[in-house]
Residue frames as a rotation matrix with the C-alpha (Angstrom) as fourth column:
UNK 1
-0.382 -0.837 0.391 21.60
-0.468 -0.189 -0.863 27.93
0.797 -0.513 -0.320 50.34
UNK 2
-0.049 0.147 0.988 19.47
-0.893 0.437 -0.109 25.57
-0.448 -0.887 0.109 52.60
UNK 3
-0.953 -0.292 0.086 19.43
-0.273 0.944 0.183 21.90
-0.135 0.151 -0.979 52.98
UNK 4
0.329 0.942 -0.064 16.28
-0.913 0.300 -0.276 19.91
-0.241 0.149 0.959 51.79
UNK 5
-0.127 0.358 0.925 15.59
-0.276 0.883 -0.380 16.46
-0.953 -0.303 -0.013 51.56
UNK 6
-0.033 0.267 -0.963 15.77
-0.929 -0.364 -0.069 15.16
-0.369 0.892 0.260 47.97
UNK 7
0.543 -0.029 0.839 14.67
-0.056 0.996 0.071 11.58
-0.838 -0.085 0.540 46.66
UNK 8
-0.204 -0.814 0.544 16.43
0.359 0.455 0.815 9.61
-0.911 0.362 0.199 44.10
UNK 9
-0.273 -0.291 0.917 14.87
0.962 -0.059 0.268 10.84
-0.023 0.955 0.296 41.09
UNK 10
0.835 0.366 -0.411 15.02
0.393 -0.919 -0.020 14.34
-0.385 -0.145 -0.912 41.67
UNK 11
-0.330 -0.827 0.455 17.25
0.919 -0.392 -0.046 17.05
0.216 0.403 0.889 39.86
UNK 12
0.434 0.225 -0.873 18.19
0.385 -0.922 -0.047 20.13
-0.815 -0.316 -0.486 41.08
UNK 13
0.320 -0.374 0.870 18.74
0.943 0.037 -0.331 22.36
0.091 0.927 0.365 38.32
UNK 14
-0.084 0.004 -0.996 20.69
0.376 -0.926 -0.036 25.66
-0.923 -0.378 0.076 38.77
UNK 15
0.027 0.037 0.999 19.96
0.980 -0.199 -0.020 28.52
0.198 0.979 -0.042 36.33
UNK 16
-0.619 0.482 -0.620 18.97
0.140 -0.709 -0.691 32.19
-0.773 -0.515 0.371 36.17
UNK 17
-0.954 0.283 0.099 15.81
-0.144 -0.724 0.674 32.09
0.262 0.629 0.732 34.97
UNK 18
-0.235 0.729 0.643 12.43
-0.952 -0.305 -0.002 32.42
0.195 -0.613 0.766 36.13
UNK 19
-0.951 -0.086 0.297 12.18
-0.160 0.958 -0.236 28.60
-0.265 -0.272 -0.925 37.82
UNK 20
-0.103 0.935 0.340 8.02
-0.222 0.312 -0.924 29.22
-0.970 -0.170 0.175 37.15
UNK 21
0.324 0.049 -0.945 8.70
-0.852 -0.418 -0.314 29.55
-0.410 0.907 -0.093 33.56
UNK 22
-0.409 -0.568 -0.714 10.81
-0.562 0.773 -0.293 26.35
0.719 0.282 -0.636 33.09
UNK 23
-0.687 0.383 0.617 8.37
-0.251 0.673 -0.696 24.48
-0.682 -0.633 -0.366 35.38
UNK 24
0.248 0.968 0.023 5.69
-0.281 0.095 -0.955 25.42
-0.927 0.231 0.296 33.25
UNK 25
0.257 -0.649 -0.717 7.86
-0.927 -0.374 0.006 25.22
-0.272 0.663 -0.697 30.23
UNK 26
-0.687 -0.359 -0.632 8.63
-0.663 0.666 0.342 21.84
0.299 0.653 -0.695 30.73
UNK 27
-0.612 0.394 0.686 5.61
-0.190 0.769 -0.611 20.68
-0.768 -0.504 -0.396 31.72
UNK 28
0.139 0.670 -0.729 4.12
-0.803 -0.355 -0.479 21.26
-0.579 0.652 0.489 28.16
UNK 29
0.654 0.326 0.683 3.21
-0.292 0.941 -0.170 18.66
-0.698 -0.088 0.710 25.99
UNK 30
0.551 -0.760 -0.346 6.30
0.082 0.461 -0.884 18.69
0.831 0.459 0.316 23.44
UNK 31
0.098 -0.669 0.737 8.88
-0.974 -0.217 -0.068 18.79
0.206 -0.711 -0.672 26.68
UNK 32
0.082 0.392 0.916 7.07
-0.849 0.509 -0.141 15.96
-0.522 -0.767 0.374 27.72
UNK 33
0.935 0.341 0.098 7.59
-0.193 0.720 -0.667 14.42
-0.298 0.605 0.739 24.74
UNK 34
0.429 -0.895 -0.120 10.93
-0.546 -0.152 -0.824 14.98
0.719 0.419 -0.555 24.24
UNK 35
-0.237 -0.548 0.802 11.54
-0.956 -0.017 -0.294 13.95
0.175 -0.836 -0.520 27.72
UNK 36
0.637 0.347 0.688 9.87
-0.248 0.938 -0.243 10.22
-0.729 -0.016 0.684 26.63
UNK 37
0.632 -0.279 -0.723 11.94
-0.601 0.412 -0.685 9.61
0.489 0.867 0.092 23.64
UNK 38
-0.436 -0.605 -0.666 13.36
-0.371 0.795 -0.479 6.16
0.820 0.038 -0.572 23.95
UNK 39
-0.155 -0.065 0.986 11.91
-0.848 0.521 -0.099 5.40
-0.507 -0.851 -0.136 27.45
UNK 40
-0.878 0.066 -0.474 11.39
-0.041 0.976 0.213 1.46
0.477 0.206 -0.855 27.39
UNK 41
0.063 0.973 -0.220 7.38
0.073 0.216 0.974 0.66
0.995 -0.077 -0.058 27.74
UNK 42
-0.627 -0.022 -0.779 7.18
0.777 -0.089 -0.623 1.91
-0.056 -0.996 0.073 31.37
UNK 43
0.608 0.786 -0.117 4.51
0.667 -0.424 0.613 4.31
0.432 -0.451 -0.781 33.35
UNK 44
0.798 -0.393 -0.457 7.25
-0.133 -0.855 0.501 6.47
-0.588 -0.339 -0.735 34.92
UNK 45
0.779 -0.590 0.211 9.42
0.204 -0.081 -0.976 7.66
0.593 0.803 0.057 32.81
UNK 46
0.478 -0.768 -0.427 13.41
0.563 -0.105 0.819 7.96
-0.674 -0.632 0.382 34.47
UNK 47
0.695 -0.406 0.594 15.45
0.323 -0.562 -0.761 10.85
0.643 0.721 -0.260 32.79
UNK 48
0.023 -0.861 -0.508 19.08
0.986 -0.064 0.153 11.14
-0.164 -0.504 0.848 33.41
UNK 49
0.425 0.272 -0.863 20.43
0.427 -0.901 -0.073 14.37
-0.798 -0.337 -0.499 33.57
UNK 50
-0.895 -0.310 0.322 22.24
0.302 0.112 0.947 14.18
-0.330 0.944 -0.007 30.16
UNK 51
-0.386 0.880 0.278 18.52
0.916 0.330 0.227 13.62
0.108 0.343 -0.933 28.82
UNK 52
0.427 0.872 -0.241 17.30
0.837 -0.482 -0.259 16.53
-0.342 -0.091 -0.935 30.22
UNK 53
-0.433 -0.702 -0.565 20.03
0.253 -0.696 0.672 18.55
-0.865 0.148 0.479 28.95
UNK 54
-0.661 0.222 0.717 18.50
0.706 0.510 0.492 17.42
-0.256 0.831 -0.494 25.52
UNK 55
0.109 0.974 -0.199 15.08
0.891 -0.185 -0.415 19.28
-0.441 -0.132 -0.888 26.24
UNK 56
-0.950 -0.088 0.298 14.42
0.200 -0.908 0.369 22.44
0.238 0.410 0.880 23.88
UNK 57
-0.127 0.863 -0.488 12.16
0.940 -0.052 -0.337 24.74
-0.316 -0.502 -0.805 25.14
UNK 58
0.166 -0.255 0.953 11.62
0.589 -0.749 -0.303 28.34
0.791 0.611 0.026 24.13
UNK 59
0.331 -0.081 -0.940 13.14
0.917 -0.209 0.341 30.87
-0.224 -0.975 0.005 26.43
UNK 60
0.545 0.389 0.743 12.46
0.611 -0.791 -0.035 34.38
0.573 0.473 -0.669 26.00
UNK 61
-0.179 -0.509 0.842 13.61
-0.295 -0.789 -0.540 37.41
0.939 -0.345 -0.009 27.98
UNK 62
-0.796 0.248 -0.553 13.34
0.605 0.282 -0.744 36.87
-0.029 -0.927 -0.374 32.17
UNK 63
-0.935 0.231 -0.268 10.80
-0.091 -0.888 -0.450 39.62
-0.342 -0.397 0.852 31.63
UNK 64
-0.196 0.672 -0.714 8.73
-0.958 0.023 0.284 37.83
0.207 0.740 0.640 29.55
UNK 65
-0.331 0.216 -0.919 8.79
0.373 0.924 0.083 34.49
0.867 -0.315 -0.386 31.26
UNK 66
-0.962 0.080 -0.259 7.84
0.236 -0.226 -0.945 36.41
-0.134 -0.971 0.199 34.18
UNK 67
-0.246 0.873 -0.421 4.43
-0.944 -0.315 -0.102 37.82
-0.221 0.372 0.901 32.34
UNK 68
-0.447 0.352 -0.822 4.23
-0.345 0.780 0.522 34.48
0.826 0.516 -0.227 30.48
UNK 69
-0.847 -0.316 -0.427 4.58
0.192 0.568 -0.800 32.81
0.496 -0.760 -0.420 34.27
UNK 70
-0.913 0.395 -0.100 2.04
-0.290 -0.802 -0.522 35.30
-0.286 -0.447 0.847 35.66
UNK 71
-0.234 0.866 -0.442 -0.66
-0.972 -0.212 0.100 34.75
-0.007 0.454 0.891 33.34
UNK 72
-0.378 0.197 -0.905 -0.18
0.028 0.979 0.202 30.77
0.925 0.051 -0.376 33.74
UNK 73
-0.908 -0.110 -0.404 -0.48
0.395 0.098 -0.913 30.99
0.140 -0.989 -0.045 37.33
UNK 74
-0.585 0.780 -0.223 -3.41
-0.674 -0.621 -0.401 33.51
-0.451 -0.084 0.888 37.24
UNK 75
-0.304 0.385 -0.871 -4.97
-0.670 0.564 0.483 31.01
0.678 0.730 0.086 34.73
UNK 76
-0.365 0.251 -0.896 -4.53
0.087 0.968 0.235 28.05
0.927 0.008 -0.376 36.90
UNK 77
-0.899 0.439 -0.005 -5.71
-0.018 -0.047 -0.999 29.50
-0.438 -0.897 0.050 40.05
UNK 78
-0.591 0.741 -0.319 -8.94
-0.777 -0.629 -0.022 30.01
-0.217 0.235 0.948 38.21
UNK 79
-0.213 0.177 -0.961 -8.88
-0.305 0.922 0.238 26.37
0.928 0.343 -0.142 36.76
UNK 80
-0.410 -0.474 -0.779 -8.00
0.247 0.765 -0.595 25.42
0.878 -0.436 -0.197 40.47
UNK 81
-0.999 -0.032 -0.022 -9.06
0.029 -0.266 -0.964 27.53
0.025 -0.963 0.267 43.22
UNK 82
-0.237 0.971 0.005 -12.88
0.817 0.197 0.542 26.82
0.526 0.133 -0.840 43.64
UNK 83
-0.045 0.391 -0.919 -13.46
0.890 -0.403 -0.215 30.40
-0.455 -0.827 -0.330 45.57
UNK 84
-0.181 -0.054 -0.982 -11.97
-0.399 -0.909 0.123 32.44
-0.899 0.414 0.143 43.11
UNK 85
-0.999 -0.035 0.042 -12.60
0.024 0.411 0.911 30.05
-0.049 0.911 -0.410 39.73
UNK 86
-0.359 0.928 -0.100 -16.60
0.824 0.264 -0.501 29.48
-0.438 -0.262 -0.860 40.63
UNK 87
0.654 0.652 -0.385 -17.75
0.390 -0.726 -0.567 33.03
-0.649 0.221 -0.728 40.88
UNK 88
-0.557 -0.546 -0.626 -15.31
-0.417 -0.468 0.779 34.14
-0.718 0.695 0.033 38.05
UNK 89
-0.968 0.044 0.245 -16.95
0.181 0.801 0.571 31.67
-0.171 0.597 -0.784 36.10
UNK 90
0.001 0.935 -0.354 -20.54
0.892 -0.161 -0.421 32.68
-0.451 -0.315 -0.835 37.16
UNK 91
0.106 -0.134 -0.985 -19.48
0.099 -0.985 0.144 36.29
-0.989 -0.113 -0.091 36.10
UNK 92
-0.669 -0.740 -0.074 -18.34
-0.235 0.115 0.965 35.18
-0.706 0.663 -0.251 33.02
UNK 93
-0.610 0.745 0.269 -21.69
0.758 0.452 0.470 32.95
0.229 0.491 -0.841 31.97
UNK 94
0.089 0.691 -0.717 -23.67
0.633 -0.595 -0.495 36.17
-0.769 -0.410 -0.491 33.29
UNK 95
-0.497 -0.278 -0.822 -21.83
-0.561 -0.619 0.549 38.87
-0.661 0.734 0.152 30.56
UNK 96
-0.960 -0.211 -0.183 -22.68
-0.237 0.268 0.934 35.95
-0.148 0.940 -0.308 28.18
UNK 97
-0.076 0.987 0.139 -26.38
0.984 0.097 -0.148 35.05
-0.160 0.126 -0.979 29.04
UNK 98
0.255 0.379 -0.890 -26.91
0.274 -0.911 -0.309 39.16
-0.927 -0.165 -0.336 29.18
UNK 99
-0.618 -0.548 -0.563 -25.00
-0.254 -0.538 0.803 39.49
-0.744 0.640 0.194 25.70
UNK 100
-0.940 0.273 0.205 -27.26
0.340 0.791 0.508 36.65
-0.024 0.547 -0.837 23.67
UNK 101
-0.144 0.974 -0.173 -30.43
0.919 0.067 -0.390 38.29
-0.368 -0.215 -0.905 25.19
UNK 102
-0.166 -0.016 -0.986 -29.67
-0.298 -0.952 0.065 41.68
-0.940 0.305 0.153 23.97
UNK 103
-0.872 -0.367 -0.323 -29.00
-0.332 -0.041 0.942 40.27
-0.359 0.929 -0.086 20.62
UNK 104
-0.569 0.822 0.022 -32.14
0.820 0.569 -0.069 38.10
-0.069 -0.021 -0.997 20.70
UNK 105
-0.003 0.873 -0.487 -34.07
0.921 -0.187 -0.342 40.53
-0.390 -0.450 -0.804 21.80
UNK 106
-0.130 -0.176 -0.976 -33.00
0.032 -0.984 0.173 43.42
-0.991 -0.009 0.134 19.62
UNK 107
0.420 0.381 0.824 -35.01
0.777 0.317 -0.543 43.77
-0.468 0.868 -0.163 16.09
């Protein structure tokens, strides 16, 4: 229900369902493939909105694209957020150096 600024190759899609889910959804690599079939030898691909009708994705319950959504998001902050990915990571290679030395070190 507000106005926004929208360039030429933009589609707004209405639905009801979880918009993170069908972001992530079609950003996966068969979407992505579907969403190339036919292009003509080009770097940006242009997809009418026909075309994207086309796209098959799986689409569970909203309750389950919401968890699914969650756990991407949680994922890529880790991948992404260098404050909270770092010392997760550090925390992670700690459990494992401490797990290897037990074993080692237990006859």
């Amino acid at each position: 229900n507000e106005k926004c600024m929208a360039g030429g190759d933009t589609v707004v899609m209405k639905h009801n369902q979880d918009p993170r889910y069908i972001s992530y959804a079609l950003s996966t690599t068969d979407a992505q493939a579907q969403k190339s079939k036919g292009r003509v030898k080009s770097k940006v691909v242009h997809s009418s909105v026909p075309a994207l009708k086309e796209i098959i994705i799986p689409l569970p319950t909203l309750e389950e694209q919401k968890r699914i959504a969650d756990i991407l998001d949680n994922f890529h902050q880790l991948c992404n957020d260098i404050s909270t990915g770092i010392p997760a990571e550090i925390e992670a290679r700690t459990k494992q150096y401490e797990y290897y030395r037990d074993k080692l070190l237990t006859f």
